[in-house]
C-alpha positions as CSV (number, residue, x, y, z in Angstrom):
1,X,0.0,0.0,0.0
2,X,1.0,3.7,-1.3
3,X,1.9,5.9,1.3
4,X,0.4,9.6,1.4
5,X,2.0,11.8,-0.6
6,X,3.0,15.7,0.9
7,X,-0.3,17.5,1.2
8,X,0.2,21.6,1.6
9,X,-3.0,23.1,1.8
10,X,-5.1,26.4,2.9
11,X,-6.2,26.4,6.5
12,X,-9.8,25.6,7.6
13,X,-13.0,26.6,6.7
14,X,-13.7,30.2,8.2
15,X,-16.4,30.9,9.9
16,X,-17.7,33.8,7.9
17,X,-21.8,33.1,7.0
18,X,-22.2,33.2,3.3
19,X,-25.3,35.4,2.2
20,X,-28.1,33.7,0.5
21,X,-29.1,33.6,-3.2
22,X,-32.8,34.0,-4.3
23,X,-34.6,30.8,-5.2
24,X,-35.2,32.0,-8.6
25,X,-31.4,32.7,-9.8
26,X,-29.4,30.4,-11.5
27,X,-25.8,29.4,-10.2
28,X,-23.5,31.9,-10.3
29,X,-19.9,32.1,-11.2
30,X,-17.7,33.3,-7.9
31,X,-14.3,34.0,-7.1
32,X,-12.8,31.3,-4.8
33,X,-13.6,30.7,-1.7
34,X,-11.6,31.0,1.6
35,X,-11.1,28.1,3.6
36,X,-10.3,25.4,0.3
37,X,-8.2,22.2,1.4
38,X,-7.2,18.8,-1.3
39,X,-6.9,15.7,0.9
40,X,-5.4,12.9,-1.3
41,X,-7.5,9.9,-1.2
42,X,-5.2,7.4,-3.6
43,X,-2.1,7.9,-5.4
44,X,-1.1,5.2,-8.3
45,X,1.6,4.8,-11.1
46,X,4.8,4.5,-12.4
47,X,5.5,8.1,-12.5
48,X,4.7,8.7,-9.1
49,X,5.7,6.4,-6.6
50,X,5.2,7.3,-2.9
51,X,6.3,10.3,-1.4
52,X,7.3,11.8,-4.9
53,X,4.0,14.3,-5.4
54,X,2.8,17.3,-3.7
55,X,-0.6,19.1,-3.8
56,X,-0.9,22.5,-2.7
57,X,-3.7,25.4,-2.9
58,X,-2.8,28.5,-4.5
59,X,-3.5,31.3,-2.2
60,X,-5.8,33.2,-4.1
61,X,-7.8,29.9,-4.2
62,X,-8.1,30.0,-8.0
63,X,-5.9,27.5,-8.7
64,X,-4.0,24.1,-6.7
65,X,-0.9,22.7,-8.3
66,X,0.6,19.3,-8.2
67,X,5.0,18.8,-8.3
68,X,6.3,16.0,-9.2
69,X,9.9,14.8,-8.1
70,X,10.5,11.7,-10.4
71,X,8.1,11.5,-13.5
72,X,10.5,11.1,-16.5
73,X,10.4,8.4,-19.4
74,X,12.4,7.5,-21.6
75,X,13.6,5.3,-24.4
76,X,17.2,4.1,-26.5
77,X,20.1,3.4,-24.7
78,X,19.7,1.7,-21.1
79,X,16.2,2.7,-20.8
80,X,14.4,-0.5,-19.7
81,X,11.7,-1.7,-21.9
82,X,9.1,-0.4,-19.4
83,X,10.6,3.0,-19.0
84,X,9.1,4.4,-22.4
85,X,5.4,4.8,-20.7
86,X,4.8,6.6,-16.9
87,X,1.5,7.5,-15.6
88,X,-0.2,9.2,-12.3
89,X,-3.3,8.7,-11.3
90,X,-4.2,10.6,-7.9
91,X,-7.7,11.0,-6.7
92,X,-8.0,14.2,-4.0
93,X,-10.5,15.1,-1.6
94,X,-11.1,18.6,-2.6
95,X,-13.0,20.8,0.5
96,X,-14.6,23.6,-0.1
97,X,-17.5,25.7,2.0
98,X,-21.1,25.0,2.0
99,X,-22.7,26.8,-0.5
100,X,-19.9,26.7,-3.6
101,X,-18.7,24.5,-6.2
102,X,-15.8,23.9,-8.7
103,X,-15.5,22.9,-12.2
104,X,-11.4,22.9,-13.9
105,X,-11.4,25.8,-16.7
106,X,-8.1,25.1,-17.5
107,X,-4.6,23.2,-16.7
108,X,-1.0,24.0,-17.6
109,X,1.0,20.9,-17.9
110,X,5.1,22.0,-17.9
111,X,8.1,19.6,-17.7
112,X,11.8,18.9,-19.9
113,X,12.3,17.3,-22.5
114,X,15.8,15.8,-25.0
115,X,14.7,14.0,-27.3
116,X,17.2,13.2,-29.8
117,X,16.4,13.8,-33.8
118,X,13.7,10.9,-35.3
119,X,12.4,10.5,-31.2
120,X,9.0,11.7,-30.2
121,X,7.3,12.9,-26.7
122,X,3.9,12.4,-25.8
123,X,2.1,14.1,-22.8
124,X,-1.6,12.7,-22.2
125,X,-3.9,14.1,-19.4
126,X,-7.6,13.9,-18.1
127,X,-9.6,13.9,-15.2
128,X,-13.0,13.9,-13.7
129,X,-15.4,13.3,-10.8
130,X,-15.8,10.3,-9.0
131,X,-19.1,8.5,-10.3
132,X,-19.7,10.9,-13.2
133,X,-18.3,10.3,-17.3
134,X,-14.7,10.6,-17.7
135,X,-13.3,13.5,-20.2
136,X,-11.8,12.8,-22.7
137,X,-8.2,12.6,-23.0
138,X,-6.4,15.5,-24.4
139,X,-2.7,14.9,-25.5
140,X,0.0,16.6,-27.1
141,X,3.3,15.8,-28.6
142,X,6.9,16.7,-29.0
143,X,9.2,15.7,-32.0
144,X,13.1,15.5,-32.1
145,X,15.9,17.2,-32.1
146,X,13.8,19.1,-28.7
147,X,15.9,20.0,-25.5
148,X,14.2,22.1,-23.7
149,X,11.5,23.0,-21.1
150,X,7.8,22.2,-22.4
151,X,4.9,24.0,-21.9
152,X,1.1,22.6,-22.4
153,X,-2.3,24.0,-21.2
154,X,-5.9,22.4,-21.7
155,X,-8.6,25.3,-21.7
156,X,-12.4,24.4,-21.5
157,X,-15.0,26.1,-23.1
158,X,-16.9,28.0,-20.2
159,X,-20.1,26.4,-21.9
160,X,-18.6,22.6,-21.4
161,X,-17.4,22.8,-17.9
162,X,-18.0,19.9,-15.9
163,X,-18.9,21.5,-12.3
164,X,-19.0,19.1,-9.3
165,X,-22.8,18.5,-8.0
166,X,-23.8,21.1,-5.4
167,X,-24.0,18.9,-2.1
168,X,-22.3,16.1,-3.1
169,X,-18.8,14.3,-2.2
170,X,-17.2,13.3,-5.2
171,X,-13.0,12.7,-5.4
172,X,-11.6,14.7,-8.0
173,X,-9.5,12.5,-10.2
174,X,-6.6,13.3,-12.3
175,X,-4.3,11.4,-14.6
176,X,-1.4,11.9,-16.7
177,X,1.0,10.3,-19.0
178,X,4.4,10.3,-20.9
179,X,5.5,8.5,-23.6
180,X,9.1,7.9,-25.3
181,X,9.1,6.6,-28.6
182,X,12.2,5.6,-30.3
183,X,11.4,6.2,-33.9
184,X,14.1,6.4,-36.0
185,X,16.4,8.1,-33.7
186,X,19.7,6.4,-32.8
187,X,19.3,3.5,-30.1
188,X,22.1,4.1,-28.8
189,X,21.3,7.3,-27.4
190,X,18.6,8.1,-25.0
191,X,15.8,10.5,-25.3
192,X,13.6,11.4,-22.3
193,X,10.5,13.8,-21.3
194,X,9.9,14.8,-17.9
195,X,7.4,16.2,-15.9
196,X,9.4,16.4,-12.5
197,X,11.1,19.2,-10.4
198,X,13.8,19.4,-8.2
199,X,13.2,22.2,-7.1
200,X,9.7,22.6,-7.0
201,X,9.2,25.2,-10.0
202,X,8.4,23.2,-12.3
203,X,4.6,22.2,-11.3
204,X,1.2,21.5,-13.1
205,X,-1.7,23.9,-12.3
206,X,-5.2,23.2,-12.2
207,X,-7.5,26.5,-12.7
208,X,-10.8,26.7,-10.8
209,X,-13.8,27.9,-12.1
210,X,-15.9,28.4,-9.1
211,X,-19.4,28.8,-9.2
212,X,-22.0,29.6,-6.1
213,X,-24.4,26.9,-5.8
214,X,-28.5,27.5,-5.6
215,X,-30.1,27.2,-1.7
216,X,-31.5,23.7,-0.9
């Protein structure tokens, strides 16, 4: 069994009252909340084994960000034949006050990548709700000679965002994956495509779109 991962999140729920809506108006869309917190429920894959990711809350509460500290594949030279494909899949807890909900408007995905010439880089990400349809994958590639940092970011259409049901506990889950290929590049050499940090700059970010759910 995985152990948690490092969890850095806002502080409680304050204990400000949130003024009603009128019965007759539809949700509305609302800056975020204070008092937000991500508990991670499960954390599974090749790309991040335990203790290796980190969640945090931005402080404006319009985004949270995940760091990873050894997601890289890779492929040609000592690479095993494994080491071409990593994933993460982590499913979080995310809290927020009575009376608001969440969809993701956008993500920006960022890593490294060398990939030497005739090698290509893949980058694959979705997520969704516990219990509801999954999105559909969205992925992007990379094609040798690359070295350099990468930079990817998923927007959804405000009219196709996926909000989280008003009174209901759902987990949010998110997964991601990086792919090597070989190609025609020498297999002698080896080509990778990261999506970890060292030093913690190099992070995804998941954008809230917060919205402020009818009275019951």
């Amino acid at each position: 069994m995985r152990k948690g991962i490092a969890v850095s999140a806002a502080a409680a729920i304050s204990a400000g009252v949130l003024s009603a809506t009128p019965a007759s108006a539809a949700p509305l869309r609302a800056p975020g909340p204070d008092g937000v917190t991500i508990e991670i429920a499960t954390v599974n894959g090749s790309g991040c084994p335990a203790g290796t990711a980190a969640v945090a809350v931005s402080d404006d509460k319009e985004a949270f960000t995940v760091t990873y500290s050894d997601y890289t594949a890779q492929a040609g030279g000592s690479s095993g034949p494994t080491d071409f494909r990593k994933n993460c899949q982590i499913s979080m807890k995310v809290h927020v006050p009575q009376g608001f909900t969440y969809a993701i408007a956008s993500t920006d995905y960022r890593g490294f990548a060398w990939l030497e010439p005739g090698a290509g880089g893949i980058e694959k990400a979705s997520y969704y709700f516990q219990g509801m349809p999954q999105t559909a994958a969205v992925s992007h590639s990379i094609q040798g000679e690359y070295a350099d940092n990468w930079q990817f970011t998923d927007t959804n259409d405000v009219a196709q965002l996926v909000y989280k049901p008003c009174g209901e506990e759902r987990n949010f889950n998110v997964n991601t994956e990086l792919r090597v290929l070989k190609g025609t590049s020498d297999p002698a050499k080896t080509s990778f495509m990261s999506m970890d940090s060292t030093d913690g700059s190099i992070k995804t970010t998941y954008h809230f779109a917060w919205k402020k759910c009818p009275p019951w």
